[in-house]
C-alpha positions in Angstrom: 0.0 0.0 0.0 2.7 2.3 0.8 4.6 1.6 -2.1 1.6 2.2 -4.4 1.1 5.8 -2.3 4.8 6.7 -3.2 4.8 5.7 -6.8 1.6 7.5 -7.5 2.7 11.0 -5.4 6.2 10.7 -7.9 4.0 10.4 -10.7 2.3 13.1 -9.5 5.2 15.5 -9.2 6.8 14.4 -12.6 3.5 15.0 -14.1 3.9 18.6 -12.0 7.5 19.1 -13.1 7.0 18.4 -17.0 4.4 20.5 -16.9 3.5 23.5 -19.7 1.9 25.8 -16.7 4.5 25.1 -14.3 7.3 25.8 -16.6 5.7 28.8 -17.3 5.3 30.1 -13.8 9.4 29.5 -13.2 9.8 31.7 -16.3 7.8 34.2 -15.0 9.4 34.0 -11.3 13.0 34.1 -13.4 11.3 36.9 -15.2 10.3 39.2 -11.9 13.8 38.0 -10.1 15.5 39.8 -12.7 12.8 43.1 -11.7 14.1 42.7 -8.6 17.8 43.0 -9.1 17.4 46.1 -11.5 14.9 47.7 -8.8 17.6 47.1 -6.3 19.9 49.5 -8.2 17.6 52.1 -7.8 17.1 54.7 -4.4 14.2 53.1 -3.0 12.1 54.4 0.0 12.1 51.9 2.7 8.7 50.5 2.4 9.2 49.1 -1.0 12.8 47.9 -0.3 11.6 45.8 2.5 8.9 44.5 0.2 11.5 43.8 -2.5 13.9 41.8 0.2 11.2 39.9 0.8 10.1 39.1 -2.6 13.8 37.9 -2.9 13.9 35.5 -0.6 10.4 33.5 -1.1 12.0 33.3 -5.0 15.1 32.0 -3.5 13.2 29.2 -1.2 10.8 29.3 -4.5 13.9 28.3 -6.7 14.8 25.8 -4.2 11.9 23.7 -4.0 11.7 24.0 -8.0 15.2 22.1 -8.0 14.3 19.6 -5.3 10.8 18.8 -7.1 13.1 18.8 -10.1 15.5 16.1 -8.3 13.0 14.0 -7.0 11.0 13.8 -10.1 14.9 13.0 -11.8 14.2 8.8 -12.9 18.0 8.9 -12.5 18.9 10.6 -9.3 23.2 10.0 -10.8 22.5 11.4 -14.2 20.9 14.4 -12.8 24.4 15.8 -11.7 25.8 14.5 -15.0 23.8 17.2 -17.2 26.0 20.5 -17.3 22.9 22.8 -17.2 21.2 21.1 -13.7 25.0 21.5 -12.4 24.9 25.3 -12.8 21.5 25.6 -12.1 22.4 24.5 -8.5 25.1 26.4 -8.0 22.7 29.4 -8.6 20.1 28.0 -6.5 22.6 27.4 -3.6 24.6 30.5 -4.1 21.5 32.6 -3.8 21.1 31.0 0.1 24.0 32.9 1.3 22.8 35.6 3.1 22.9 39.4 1.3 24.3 41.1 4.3 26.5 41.4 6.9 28.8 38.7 5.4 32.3 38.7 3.4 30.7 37.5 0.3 28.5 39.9 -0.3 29.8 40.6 -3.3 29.3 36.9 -4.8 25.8 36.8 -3.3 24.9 39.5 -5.5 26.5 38.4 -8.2 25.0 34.7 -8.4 21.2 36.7 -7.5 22.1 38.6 -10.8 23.1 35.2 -12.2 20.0 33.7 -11.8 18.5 35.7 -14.9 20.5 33.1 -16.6 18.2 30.1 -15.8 15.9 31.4 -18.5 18.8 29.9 -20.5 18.4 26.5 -18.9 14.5 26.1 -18.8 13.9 27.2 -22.5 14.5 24.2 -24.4 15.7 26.7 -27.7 17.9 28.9 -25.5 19.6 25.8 -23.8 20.0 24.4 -28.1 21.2 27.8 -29.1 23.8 28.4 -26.2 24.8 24.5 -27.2 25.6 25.2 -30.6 27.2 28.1 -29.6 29.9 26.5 -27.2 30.9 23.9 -29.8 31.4 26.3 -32.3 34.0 28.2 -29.9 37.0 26.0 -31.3 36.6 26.6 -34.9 35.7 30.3 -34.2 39.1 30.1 -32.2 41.0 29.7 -34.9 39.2 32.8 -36.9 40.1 35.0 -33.7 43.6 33.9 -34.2 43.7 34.5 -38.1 42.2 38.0 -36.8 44.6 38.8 -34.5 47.6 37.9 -36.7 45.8 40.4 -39.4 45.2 43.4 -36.5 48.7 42.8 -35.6 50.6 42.8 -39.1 47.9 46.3 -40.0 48.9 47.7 -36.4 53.1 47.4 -37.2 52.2 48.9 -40.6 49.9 51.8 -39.1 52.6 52.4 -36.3 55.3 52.5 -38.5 53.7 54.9 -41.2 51.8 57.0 -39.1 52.9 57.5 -35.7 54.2 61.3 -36.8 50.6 62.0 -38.0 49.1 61.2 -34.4 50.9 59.8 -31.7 47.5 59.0 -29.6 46.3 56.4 -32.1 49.2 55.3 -33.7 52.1 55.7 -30.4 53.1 51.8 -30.5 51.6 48.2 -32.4 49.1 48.4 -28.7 47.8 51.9 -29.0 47.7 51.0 -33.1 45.4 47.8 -32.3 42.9 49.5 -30.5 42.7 52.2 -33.3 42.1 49.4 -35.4 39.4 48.2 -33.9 38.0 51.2 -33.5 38.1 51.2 -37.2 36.9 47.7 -37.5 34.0 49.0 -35.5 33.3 51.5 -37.5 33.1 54.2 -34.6 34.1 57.4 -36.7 36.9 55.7 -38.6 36.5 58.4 -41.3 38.0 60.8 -38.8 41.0 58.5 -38.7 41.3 57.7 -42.4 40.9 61.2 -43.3 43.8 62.6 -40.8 46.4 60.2 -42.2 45.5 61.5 -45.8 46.4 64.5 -45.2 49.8 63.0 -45.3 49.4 59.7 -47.3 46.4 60.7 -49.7 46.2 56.7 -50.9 46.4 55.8 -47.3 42.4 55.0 -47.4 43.1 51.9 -49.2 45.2 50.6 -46.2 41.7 51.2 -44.3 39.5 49.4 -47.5 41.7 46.2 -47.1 41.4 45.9 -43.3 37.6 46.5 -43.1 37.0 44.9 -45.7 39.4 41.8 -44.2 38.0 42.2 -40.9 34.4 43.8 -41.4 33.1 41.5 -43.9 35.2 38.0 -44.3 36.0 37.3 -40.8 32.7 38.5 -39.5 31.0 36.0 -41.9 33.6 33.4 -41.3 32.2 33.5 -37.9 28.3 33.5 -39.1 29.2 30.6 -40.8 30.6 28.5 -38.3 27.7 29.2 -36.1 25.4 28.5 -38.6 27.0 25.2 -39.7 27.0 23.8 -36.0 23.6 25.0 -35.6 22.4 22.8 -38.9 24.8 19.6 -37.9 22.8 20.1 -34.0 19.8 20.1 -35.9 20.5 16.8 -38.4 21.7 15.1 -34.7 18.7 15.9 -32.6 16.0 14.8 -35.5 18.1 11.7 -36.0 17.9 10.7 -31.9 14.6 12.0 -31.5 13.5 9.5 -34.9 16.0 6.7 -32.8 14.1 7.2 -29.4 10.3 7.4 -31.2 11.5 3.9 -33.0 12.9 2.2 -29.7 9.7 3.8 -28.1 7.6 1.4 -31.0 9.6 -1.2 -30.7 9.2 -1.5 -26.5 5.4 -1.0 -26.9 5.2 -4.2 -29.5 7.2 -5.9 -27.2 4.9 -5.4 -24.1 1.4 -5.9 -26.7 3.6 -9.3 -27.9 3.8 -10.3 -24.0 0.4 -9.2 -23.3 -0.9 -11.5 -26.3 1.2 -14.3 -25.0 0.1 -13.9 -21.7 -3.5 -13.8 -23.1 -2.9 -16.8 -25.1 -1.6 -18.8 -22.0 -4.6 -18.1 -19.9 -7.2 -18.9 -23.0 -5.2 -22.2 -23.4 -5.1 -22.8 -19.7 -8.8 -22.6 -19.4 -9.8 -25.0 -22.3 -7.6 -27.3 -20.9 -9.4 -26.9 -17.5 -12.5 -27.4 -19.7 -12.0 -30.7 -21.1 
């Protein structure tokens, strides 16, 4: 009896926990925890402060029970630490206990309470697939910020070297030359600059063409690529799993009908033989 009382209450709570209504009201208690921090930023009288400390704290017990229900309901209590994105969501959750004030790490308790805007990341199912792709794609964009870097440093000796008499504050050394580059690359009054080295050089603009269009326009779709390319191969993956789990899923349930018809059949034969 008892064990048919437990199974049904964690039914019960994974029917909770999967949920569309309940995963909607943690987005919207993510949603007004991030309120929260910005109000906090603000000069507040002390009525609405108090109200806003305590709003902080039920979302912080709030986000608690959320991960316990979420543990509990977890079919594999060991997995549930394997998956990177219930890892940091605990680490948010726990962080957020430490208390605000009147404590050395009041700092990091603020910082993980600003954090925990971040678990929209982890309860949206697209947000967790984008941020995914995004992560793998990190080593092959690597390499492009490297191919960038050694482009921003070969244009920052040439700019040094050329026009370091025309102005000194952008072009002093290859450093100060870099960040004048990508001030350039950024496109944040980069006429001003082309059109004060003219003065001297008058075909110097096409040292500025080659570099935007280098860095502007190749390597910024070199990235777009990658990211896109991931995003598609993610894609091709997760259709091909979900097709893998939806034909397992068919093959288990003929299974249990094949047993259920054996099972069937036994009975039927084992009353006609109690017939005759």
């Amino acid at each position: 009896m008892e064990t048919s009382r437990s199974g049904s209450w964690f039914s019960v709570m994974k029917r909770v926990e999967r949920s569309a209504w309940f995963q909607g009201f943690i987005i919207s208690i993510i949603v007004v925890a991030a309120l929260t921090v910005g109000a906090k930023t603000y000069s507040l009288p002390y009525g609405i402060d108090t109200a806003i400390n305590y709003l902080d704290n039920f979302i912080t017990v709030f986000f608690l029970v959320e991960l316990s229900l979420r543990f509990i309901a977890c079919d594999d209590k060991r997995r549930f630490f394997r998956d990177p994105w219930n890892v940091f969501d605990t680490v948010i959750v726990l962080g957020s206990l430490v208390p605000i004030s009147d404590t050395e790490m009041i700092l990091v308790a603020r910082l993980l309470r600003v954090f925990r805007v971040l678990r929209l990341v982890s309860i949206i199912p697209d947000l967790r697939y984008l941020i995914n792709a995004l992560l793998k794609a990190i080593p092959k964009m690597g390499y492009i910020a490297l191919l960038m870097f050694i482009i921003f440093y070969i244009f920052a000796a040439v700019g040094s070297i050329f026009f370091h008499h025309v102005n000194e504050t952008l072009w002093g050394d290859i450093a100060i030359s870099m960040l004048t580059l990508f001030r350039v690359a950024t496109f944040e009054d980069w006429t001003d600059v082309m059109y004060e080295t003219m003065e001297v050089y008058p075909f110097s603009w096409i040292f500025y063409i080659i570099f935007i269009f280098l860095t502007a326009f190749v390597f910024l779709n070199m990235m777009v690529g990658v990211v896109l390319d991931v995003m598609t191969r993610e894609t091709a993956q997760e259709e091909h799993e979900n097709q893998e789990n939806h034909h397992q899923a068919l093959v288990t349930q003929i299974s249990e009908l094949q047993a259920q018809v054996a099972r069937l059949a036994d009975k039927i034969d084992a009353q006609q033989e109690r017939k005759d």
